[in-house]
N, C-alpha and C positions, 0 to 999 in steps of 0.2 A: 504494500500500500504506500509506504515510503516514496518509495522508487516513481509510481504514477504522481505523486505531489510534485515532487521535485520537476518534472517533466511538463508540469501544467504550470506550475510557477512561473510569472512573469518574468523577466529578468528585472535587476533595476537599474534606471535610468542612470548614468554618472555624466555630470557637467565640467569637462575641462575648461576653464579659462587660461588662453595664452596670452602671449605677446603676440606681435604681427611676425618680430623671429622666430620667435619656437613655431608657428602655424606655418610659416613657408619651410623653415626643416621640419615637420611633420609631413607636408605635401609632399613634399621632393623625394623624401622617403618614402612614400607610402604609394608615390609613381611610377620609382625605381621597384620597389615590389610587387606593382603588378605587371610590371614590364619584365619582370623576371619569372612571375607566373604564366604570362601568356606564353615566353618562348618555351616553358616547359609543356604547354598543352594543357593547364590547370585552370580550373573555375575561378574568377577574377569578380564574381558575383557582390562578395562581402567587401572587397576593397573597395571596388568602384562604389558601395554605397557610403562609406567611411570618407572617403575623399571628397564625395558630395556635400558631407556634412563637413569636412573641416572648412571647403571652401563657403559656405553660406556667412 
């Protein structure tokens, strides 16, 4: 029963606040990681939403 809670559980929301440099080194990294996923043939699903959000 455990195990089904855990799994219905929401995640929860965590709010980073950066600087505008920590958010362009967070971008650039997180471009370069999915540019490192695509060449391997890997689902690039989760970054590209994460990058959306750092860029807003």
């Amino acid at each position: 029963m455990e195990v089904l809670q855990m799994l219905r559980r929401k995640a929860e929301k965590r709010i980073v606040e950066l600087s505008p440099d920590e958010a362009r080194l967070l971008r650039e990294a997180l471009l370069a990681f999915r540019n490192k996923l695509l060449s391997a043939g890997k689902p690039t699903e989760d970054v590209n939403e994460l990058i959306i959000k750092v860029m807003k």
